[in-house]
DONUGU-589200 format. One line per field, with one value per residue (C-alpha): x, y, z; residue in one letter; chain; residue number from 1. Coordinates in nm, 3 decimals. Layout:
# residues N
c1	(X|...)
c2	(Y|...)
c3	(Z|...)
residuo	(A|...)
cadena	(A|...)
num	(NUM|...)
//
This chain:
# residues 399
c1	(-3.442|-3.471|-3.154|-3.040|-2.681|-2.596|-2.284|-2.093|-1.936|-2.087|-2.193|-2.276|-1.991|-1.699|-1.559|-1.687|-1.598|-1.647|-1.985|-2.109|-2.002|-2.170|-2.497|-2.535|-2.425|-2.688|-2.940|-2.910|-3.009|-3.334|-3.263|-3.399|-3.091|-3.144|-2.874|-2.834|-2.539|-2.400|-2.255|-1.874|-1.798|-1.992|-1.762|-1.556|-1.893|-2.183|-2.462|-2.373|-2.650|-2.654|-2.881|-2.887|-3.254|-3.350|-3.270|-3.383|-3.175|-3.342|-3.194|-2.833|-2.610|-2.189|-2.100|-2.343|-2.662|-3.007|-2.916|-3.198|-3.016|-3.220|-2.994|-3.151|-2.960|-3.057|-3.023|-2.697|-2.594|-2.321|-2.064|-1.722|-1.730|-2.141|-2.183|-2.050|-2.292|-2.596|-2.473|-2.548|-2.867|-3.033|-2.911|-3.071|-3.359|-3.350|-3.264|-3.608|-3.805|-3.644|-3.720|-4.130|-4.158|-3.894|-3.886|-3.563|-3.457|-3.096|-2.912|-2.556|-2.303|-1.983|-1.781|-1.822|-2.293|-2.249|-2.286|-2.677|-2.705|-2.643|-2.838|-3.158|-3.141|-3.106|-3.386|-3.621|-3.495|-3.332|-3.048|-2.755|-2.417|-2.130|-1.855|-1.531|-1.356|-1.100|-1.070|-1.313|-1.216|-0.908|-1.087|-1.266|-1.078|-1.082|-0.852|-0.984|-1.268|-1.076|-1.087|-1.487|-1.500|-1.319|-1.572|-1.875|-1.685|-1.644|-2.035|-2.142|-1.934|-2.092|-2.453|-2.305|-2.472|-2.180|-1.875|-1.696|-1.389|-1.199|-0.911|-0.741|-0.508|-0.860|-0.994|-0.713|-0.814|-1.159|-1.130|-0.885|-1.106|-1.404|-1.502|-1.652|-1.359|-1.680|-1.888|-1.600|-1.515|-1.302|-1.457|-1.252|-1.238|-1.231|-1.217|-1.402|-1.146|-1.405|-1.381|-1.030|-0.908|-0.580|-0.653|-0.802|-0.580|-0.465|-0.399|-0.684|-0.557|-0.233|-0.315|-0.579|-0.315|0.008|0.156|0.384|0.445|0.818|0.726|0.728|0.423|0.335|0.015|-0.179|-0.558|-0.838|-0.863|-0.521|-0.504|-0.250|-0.094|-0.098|0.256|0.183|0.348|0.672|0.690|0.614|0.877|1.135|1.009|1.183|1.455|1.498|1.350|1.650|1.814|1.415|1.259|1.032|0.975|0.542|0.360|-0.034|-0.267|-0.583|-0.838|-0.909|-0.902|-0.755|-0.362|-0.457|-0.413|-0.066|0.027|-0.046|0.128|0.451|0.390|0.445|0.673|0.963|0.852|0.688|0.502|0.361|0.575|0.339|-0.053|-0.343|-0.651|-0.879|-1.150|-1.292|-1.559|-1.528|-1.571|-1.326|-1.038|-0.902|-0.813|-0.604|-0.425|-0.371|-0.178|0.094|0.359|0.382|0.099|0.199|0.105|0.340|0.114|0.295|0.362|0.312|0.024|-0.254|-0.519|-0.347|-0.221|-0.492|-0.657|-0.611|-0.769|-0.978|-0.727|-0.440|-0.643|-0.783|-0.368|-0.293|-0.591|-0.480|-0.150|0.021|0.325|0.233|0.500|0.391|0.524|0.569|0.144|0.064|-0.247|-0.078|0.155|-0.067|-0.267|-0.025|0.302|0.611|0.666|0.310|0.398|0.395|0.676|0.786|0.937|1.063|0.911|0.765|1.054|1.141|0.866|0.978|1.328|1.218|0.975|1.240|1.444|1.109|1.139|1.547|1.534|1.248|1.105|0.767|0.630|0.728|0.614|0.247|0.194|0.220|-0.008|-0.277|-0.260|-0.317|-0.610|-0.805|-0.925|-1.049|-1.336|-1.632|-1.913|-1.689|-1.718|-2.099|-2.206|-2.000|-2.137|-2.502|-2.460|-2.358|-2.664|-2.897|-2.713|-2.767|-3.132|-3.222|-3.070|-3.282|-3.598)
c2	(2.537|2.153|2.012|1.642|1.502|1.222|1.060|0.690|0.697|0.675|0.984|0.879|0.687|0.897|1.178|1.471|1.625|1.889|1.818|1.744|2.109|2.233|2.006|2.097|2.481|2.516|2.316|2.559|2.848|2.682|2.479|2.107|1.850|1.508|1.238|0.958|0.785|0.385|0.198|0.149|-0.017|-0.284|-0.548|-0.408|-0.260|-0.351|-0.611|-0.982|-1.044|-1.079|-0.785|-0.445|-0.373|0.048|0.286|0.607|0.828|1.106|1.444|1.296|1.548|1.484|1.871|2.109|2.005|2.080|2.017|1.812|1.630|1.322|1.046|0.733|0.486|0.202|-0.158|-0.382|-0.684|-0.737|-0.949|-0.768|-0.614|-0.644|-0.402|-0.146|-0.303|-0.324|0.044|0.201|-0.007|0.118|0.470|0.527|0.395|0.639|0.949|0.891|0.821|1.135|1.384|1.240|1.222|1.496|1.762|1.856|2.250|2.118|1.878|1.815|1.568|1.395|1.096|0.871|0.857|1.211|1.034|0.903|1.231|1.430|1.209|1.231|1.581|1.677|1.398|1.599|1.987|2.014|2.216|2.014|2.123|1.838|1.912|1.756|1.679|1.408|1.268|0.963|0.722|0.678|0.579|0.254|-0.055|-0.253|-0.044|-0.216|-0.008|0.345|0.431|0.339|0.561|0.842|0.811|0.872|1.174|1.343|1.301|1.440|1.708|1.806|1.799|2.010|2.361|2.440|2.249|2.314|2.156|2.211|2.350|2.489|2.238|2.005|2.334|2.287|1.899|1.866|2.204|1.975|1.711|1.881|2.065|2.483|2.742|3.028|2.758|2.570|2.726|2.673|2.649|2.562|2.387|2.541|2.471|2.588|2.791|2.808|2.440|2.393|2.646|2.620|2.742|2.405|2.136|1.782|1.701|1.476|1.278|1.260|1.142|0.833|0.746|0.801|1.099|1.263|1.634|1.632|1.362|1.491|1.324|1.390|1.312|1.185|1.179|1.019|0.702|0.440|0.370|0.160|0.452|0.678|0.631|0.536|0.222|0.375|0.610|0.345|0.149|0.453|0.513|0.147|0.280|0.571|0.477|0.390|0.731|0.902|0.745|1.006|1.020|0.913|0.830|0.875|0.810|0.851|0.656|0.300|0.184|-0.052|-0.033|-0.063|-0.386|-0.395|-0.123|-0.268|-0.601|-0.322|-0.206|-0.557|-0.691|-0.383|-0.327|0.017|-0.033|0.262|0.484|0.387|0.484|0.338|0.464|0.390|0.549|0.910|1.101|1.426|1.647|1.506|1.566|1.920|1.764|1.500|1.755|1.985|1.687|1.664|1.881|1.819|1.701|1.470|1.394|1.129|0.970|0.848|1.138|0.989|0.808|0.952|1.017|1.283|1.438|1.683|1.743|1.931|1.711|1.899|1.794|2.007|2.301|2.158|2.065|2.416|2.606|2.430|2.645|2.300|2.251|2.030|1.806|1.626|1.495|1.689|1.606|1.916|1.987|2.090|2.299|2.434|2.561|2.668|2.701|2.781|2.953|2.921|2.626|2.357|2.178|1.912|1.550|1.370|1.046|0.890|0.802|1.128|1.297|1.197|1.310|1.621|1.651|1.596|1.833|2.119|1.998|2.000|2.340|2.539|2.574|2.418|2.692|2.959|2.735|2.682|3.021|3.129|2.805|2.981|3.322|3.173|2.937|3.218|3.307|2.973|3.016|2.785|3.001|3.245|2.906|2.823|3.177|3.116|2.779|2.909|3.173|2.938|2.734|3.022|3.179|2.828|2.798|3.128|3.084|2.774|2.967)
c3	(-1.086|-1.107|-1.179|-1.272|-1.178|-1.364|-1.279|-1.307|-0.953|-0.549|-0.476|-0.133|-0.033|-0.263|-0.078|-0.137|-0.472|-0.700|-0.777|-0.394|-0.291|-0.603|-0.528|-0.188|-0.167|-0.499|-0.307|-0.032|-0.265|-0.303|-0.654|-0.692|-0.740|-0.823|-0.843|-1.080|-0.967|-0.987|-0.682|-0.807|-0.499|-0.451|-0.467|-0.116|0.047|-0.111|-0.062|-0.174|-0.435|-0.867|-0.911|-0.738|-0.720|-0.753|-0.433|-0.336|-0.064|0.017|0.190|0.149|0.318|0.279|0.363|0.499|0.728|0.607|0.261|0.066|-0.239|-0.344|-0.485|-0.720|-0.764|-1.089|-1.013|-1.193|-1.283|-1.020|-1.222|-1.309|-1.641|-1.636|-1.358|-1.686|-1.926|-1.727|-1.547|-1.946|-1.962|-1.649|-1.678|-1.953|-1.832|-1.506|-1.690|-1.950|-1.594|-1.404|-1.731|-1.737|-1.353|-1.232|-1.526|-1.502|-1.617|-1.702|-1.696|-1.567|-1.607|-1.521|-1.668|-1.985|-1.849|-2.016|-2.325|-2.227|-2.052|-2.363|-2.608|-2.387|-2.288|-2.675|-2.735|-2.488|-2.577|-2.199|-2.134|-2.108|-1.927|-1.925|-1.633|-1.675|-1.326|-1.475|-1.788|-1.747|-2.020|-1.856|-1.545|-1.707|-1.564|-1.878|-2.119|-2.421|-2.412|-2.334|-2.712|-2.740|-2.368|-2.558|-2.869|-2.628|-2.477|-2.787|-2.908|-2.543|-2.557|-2.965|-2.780|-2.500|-2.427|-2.184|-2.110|-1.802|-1.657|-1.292|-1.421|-1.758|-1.855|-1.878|-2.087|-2.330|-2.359|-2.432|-2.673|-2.883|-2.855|-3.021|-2.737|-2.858|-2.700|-2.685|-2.490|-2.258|-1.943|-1.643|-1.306|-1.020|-0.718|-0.399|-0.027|0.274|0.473|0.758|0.795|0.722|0.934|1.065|1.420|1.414|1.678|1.579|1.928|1.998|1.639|1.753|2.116|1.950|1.736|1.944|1.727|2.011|1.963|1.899|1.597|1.195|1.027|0.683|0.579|0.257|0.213|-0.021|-0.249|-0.239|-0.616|-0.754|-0.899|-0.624|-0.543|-0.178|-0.222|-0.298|0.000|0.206|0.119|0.117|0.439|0.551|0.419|0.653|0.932|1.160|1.087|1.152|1.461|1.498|1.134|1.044|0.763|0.838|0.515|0.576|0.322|0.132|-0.206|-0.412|-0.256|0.126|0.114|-0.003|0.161|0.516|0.384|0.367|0.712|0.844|0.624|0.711|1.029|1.026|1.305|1.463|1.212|0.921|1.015|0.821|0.952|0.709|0.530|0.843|0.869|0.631|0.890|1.097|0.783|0.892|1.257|1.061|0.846|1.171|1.303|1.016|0.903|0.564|0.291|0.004|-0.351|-0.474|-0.774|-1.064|-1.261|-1.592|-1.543|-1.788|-1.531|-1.299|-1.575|-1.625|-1.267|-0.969|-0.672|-0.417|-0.132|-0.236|-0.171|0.156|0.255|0.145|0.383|0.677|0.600|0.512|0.229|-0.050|-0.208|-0.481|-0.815|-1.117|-1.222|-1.535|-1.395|-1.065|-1.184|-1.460|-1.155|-0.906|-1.035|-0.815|-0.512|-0.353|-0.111|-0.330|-0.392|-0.645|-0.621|-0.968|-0.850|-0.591|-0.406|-0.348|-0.182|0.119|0.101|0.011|0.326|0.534|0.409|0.490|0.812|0.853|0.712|0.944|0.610|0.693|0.801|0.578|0.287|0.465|0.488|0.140|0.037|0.282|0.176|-0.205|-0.142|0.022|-0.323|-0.369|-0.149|-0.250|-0.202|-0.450|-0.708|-0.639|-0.773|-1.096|-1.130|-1.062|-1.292|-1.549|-1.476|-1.503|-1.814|-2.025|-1.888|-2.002|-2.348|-2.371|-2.357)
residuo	(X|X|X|X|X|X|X|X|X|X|X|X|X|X|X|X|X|X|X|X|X|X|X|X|X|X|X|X|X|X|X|X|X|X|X|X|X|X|X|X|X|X|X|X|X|X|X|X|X|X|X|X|X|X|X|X|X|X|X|X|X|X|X|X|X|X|X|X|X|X|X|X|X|X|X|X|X|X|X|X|X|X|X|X|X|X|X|X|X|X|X|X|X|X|X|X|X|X|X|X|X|X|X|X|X|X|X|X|X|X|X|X|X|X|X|X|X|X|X|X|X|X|X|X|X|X|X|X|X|X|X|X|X|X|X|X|X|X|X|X|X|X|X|X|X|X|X|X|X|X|X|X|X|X|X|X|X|X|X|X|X|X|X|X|X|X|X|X|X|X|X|X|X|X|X|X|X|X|X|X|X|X|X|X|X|X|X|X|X|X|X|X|X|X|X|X|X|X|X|X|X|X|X|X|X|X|X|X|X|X|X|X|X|X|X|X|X|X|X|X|X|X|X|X|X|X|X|X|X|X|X|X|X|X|X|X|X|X|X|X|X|X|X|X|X|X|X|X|X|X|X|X|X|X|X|X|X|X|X|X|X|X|X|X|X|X|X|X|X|X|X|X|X|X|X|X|X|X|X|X|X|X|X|X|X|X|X|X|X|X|X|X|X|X|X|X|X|X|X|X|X|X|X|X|X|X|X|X|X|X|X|X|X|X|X|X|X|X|X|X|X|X|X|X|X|X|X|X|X|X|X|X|X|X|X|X|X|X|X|X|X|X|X|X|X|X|X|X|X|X|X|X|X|X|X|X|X|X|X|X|X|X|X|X|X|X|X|X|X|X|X|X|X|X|X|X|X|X|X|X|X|X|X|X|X|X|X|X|X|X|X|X|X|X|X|X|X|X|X)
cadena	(A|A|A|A|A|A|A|A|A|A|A|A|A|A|A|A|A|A|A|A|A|A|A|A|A|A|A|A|A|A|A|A|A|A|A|A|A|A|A|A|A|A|A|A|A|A|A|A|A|A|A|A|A|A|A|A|A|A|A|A|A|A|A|A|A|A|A|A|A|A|A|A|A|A|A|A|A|A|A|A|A|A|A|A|A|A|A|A|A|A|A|A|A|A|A|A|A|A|A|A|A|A|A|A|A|A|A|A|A|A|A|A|A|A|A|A|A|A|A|A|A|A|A|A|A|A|A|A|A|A|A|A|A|A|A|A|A|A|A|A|A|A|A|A|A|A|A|A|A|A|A|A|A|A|A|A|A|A|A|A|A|A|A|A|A|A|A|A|A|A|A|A|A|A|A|A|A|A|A|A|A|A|A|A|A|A|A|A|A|A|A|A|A|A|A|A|A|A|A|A|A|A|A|A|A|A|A|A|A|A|A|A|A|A|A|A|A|A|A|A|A|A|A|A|A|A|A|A|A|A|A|A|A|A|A|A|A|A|A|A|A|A|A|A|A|A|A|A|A|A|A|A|A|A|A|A|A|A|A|A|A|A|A|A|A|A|A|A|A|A|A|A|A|A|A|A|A|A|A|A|A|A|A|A|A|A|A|A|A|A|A|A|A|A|A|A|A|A|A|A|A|A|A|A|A|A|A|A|A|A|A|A|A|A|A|A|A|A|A|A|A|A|A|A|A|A|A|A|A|A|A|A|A|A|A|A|A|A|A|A|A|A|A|A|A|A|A|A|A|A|A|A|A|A|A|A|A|A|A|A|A|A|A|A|A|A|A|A|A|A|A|A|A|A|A|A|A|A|A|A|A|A|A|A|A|A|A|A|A|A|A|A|A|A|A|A|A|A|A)
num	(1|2|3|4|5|6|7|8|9|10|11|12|13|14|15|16|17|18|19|20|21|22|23|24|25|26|27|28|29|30|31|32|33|34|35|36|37|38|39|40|41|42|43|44|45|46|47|48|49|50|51|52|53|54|55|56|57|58|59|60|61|62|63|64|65|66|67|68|69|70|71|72|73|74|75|76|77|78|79|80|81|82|83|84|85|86|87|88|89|90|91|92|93|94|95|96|97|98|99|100|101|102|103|104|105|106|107|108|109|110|111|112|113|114|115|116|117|118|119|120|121|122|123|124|125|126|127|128|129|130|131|132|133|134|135|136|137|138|139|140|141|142|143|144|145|146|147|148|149|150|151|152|153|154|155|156|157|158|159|160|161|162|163|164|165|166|167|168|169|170|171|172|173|174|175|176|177|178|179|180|181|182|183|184|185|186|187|188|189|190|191|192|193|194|195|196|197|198|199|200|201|202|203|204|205|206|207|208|209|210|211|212|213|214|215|216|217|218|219|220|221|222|223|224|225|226|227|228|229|230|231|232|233|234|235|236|237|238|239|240|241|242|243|244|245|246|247|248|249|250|251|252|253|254|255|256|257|258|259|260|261|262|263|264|265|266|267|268|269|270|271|272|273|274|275|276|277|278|279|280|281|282|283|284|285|286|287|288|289|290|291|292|293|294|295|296|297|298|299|300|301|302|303|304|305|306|307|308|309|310|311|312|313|314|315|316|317|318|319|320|321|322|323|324|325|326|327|328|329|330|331|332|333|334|335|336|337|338|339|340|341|342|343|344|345|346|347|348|349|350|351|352|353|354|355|356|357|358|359|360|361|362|363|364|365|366|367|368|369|370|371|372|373|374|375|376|377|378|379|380|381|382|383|384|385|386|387|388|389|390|391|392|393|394|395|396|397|398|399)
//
């Protein structure tokens, strides 16, 4: 089957998510993928020029070696706010050029580009599938447009042959906002539990970053956003940190809050207590979470777009046999509810308090173990035979 990904984000840069474990286990089954995707970050990491000219990556390969995912990537305007504009224009253009030289079977998409994705795919009789991960509209920096954004998620989902979304409380969303109940289904994430295995040692982390043994270190993963909370535990950290000498913070990522947050580190003196690594290699992630005693999720827990999604790292904390305290995000507790090694913080502030506490308590453990124990169900190869029968079952009913 000859599939085409479009999507509005990095897919070679962006950490692996949903859709790269989904790409590349399906690829290895012997299916076609082709990615459309848009380089978000190319004011921090890309080249300095006005206009992105056309890429091609072939055999990109985040997770699993031997994969062959071919990624295209349309030239922009890059000039905040045009990089959106002229992101639609070129999209559009790609998607008309991959269905006359590519022939797509389906095809699948994320974010607010479902809206071209939809209208061509309908234009050109193609299956189309429309996979909800977040809730994208939210996710457009200029909140003018988030109404318009929401508009163009509501058409794609009306020329939808399947919707699916990472978890139910996102079901429950995009059924009330037009999405078909008989045609909307949940598929979740998952987590490799061969790689993120919790016989796996953080000892050589610790030693490069001088983590001694008897320290606690709790640990946060992925993109710094603003609202991540990050900030907040960084400076309750400062607050602590004379009665907790041995107490560490180690994030492990970049984004849009390193910055500041390393302007915190200096400013109260965190020193070697506060660790900013920066952006790892993937496979390198389950040493880092071996290293820590306690995973955190402090985002703000009203802010609109956490509200509705699970990210892939909790169950990647949770396999490593690690407890999870994070703030009271819906989608989170939608999923997992109480008493399987998650915990919950009322803000930000307090996720720390309460991670201390785990420790204080011996309860660390205890709580690790019943995260494991649930996330073995979560297996991704379990998820990629869902999601290919899905594929099959809406190519079939095309014929």
């Amino acid at each position: 089957m000859k599939i085409l990904l479009v999507q509005n984000t990095d897919y070679i840069k962006r950490n692996p998510g949903q859709q790269h474990h989904l790409s590349e286990l399906i690829s290895l089954r012997g299916h076609e993928i082709r990615v459309i995707d848009f380089e978000i970050l190319w004011k921090s990491e890309g080249r300095r020029e006005f206009k992105s000219k056309r890429e091609i990556f072939r055999g990109v390969s985040k997770i699993h070696k031997g994969v062959e995912v071919t990624v295209i990537r349309p030239g922009i305007v890059k000039i905040p706010f045009l990089d959106y504009l002229s992101l639609f224009y070129s999209q559009k253009k790609e998607i008309e050029r991959q269905i006359r030289e590519f022939k797509p079977d389906i095809i699948l998409s994320l974010g607010i580009v479902a809206y071209l994705a939809g209208k061509a795919a309908k234009k050109h009789d193609i299956p189309f599938v429309y996979y909800w991960i977040d809730v994208s509209h939210r996710l457009i920096p200029a909140k003018f447009l988030h109404p318009l954004g929401r508009i163009m998620e509501k058409i794609a989902l009306k020329k939808a042959d399947k919707v699916l979304t990472i978890n139910y409380r996102l079901k429950d969303y995009v059924i009330n906002l037009g999405s078909t109940p008989e045609e909307t289904k949940v598929i979740g994430a998952g987590v490799n539990l061969e790689n993120f295995d919790p016989s796996i040692s953080g000892s050589a982390v610790k030693a490069e970053y001088g983590i001694n043994d008897d320290d606690i270190v709790v640990f946060f993963m992925g993109w710094l956003y603003q609202f991540s909370g990050l900030k907040e535990v960084a400076i309750e950290l400062s607050k602590v940190k004379k009665d907790y000498t041995h107490l560490k913070l180690l994030i492990v990522g970049d984004g849009d809050a390193y910055n500041e947050i390393r302007d915190i580190k200096e400013k109260f003196g965190l020193n070697n207590q506060l660790i900013l690594t920066g952006k790892v290699p993937y496979e390198k992630i389950p040493e880092f979470i071996a290293s820590s005693d306690v995973c955190i999720l402090p985002a703000y827990p009203d802010e609109k777009i956490m509200k509705e999604i699970v990210p892939i790292k909790i169950y990647e904390y949770m396999a490593m046999k690690k407890p999870v305290v994070t703030t009271p995000l819906k989608g989170i507790m939608g999923e997992f509810g109480n008493n399987n090694g998650i915990l919950y913080a009322n803000k930000p502030e307090d996720v720390l308090k309460i991670a201390i506490k785990l420790i204080k308590n011996n309860k660390a453990e205890f709580e690790g173990n019943k995260a494991r124990k649930l996330v073995e169900n979560y297996n991704w190869n379990c998820i990629a035979d869902e999601f290919e029968g899905v594929l099959n079952e809406v190519q079939q009913k095309s014929k």
